[in-house]
C-alpha positions as CSV (number, residue, x, y, z in Angstrom):
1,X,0.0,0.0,0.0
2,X,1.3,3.4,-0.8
3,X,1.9,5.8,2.0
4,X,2.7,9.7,2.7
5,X,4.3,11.7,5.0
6,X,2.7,14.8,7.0
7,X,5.3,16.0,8.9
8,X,7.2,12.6,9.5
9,X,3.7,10.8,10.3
10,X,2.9,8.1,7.8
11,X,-0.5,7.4,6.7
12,X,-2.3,5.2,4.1
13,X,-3.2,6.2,0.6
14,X,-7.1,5.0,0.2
15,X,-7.7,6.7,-3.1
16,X,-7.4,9.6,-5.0
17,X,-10.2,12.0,-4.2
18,X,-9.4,14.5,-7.1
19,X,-7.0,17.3,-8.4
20,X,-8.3,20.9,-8.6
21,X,-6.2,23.9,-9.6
22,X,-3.8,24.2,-6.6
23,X,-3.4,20.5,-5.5
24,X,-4.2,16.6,-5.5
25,X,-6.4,15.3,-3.1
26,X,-6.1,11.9,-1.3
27,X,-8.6,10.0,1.5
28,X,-5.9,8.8,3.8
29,X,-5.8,7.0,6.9
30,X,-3.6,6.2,10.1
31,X,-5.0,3.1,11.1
32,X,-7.9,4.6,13.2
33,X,-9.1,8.3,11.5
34,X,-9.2,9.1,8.2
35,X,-8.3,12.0,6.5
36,X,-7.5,14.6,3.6
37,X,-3.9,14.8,2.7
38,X,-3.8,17.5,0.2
39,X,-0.4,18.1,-1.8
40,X,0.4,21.2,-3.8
41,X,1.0,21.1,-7.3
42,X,2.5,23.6,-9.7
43,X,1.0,22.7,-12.7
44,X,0.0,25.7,-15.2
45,X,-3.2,27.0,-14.7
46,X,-4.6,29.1,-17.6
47,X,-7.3,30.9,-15.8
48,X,-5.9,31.6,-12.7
49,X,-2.2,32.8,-11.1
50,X,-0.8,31.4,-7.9
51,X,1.8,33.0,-5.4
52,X,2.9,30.7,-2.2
53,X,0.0,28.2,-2.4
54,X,0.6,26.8,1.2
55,X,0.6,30.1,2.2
56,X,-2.7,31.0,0.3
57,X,-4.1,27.8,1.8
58,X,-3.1,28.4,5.0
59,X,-4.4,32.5,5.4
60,X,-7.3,31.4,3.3
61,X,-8.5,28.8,6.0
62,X,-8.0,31.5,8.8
63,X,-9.7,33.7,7.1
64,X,-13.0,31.4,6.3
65,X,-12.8,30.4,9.7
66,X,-13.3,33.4,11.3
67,X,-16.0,34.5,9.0
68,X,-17.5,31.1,10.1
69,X,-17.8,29.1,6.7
70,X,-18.5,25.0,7.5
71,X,-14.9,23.9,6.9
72,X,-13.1,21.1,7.4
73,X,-10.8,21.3,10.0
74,X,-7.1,22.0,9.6
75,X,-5.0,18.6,11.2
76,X,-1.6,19.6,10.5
77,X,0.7,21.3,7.5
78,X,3.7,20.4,6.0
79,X,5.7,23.1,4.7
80,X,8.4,21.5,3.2
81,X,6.5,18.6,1.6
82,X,4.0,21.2,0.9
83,X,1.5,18.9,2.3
84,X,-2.0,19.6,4.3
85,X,-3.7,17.0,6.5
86,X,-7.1,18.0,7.1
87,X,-10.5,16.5,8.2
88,X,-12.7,14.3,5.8
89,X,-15.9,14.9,5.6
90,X,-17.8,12.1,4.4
91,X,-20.5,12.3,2.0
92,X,-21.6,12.8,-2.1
93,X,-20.4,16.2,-3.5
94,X,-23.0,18.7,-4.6
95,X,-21.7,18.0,-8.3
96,X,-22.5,14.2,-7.6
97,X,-26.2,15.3,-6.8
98,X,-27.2,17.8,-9.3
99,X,-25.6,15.1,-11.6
100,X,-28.2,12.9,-10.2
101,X,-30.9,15.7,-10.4
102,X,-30.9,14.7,-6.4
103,X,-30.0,18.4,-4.8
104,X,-32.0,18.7,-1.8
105,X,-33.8,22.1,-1.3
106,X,-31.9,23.3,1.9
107,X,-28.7,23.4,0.0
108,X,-29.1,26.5,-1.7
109,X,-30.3,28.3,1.5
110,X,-27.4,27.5,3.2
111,X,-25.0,28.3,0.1
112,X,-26.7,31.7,0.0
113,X,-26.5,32.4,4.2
114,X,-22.7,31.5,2.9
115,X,-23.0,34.4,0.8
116,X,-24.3,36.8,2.7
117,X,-21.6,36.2,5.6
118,X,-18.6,36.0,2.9
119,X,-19.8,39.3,1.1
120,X,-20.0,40.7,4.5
121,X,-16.4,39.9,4.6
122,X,-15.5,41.3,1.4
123,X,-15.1,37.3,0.5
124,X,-15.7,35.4,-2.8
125,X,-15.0,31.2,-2.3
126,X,-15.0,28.7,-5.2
127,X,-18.4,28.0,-5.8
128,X,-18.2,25.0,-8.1
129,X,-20.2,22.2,-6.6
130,X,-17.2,19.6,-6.2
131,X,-16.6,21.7,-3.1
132,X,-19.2,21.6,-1.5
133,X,-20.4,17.9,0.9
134,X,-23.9,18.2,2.9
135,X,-23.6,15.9,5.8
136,X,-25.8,15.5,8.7
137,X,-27.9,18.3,7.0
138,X,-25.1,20.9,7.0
139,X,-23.2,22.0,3.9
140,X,-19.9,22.2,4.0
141,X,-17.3,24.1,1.7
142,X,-14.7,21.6,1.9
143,X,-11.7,23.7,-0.4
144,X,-10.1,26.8,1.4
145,X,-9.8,28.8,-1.6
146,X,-11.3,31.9,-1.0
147,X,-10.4,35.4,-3.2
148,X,-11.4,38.8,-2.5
149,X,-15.2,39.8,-3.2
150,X,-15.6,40.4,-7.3
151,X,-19.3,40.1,-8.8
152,X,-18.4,38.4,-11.7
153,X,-17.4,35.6,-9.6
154,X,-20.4,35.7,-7.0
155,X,-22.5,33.1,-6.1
156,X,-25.5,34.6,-8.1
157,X,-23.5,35.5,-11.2
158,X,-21.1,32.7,-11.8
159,X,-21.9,29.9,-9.0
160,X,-25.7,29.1,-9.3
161,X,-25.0,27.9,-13.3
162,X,-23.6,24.8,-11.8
163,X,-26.1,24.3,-9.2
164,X,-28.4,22.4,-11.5
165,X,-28.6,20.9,-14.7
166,X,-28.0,23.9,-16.4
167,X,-26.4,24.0,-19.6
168,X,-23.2,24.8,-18.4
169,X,-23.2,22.6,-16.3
170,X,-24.4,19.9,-19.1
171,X,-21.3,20.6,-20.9
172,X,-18.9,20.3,-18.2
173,X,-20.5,17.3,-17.1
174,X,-20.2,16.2,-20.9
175,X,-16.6,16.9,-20.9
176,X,-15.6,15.1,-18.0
177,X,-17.5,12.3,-19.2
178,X,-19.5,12.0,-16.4
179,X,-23.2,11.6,-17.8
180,X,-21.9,8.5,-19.2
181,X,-22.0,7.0,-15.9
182,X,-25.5,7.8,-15.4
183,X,-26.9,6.3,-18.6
């Protein structure tokens, strides 16, 4: 079995859990917990410019954290390794239930009381529905990406197209070859 290092602590590789624009994510476990082990990547990004992503991940979780977003919680952070170990919350990704045409109505309440404490805030967060896990009847925002407020990239302008089986969304799904899976 393959293993990783947080800080000189070993833990089990379970399964790739994705890749997004700043890292690859991986379910890990130590036996009795398991866990997100999240390690930076540098790989181009044409939409989007990076500076010290550990850095950025690190201010960006303070900073949803004290605005009070549903996170998951930071474990531990390996600089060097440029490595985070954070909590795993279990459950189906928004994107897996609007692929399902399965999104339950409180979601979009609680996305929007998101908004209206991260605009407070002067705070924009990725909005794309792989990012997003309700458990227990709470969403959580599971990335700590967050950017400073512009309206292009709200909730309400940008966000809510992938919220449902919208065309863009269609399309993306399309790309990614995930509709196959449902037919």
């Amino acid at each position: 079995m393959e293993r990783m290092t947080v800080n000189q602590k070993e833990y089990d590789v379970c399964r790739l859990l994705g890749k997004g624009k700043g890292g690859y994510s991986w379910l890990v476990s130590d036996g009795r917990e398991r866990y997100v082990l999240k390690q930076i990547h540098h790989e181009p990004c044409d939409y989007y410019q990076f500076g010290d992503k550990m850095a950025a991940e690190l201010n960006d979780y303070q900073c949803l954290s004290q605005i009070g977003i549903p996170l998951p919680r930071l474990i531990d952070a390996d600089r060097e390794q440029e490595r985070i170990l954070k909590e795993y919350i279990e459950g189906e990704t928004i994107y897996e239930m609007v692929l399902r045409g399965a999104l339950p109505s409180g979601c979009l309440e609680q996305v929007r009381e998101m908004c209206r404490l991260l605009y407070g805030a002067g705070r924009n967060i990725d909005y794309f529905p792989t990012n997003f896990i309700l458990q227990k009847g709470t969403l959580y925002y599971i990335d700590y990406e967050c950017n400073a407020y512009m309206p292009e990239w709200n909730f309400e302008n940008w966000g809510i197209r992938y919220w449902s089986q919208t065309p863009e969304f269609l399309a993306y799904a399309r790309e990614h070859a995930d509709l196959d899976s449902l037919e």
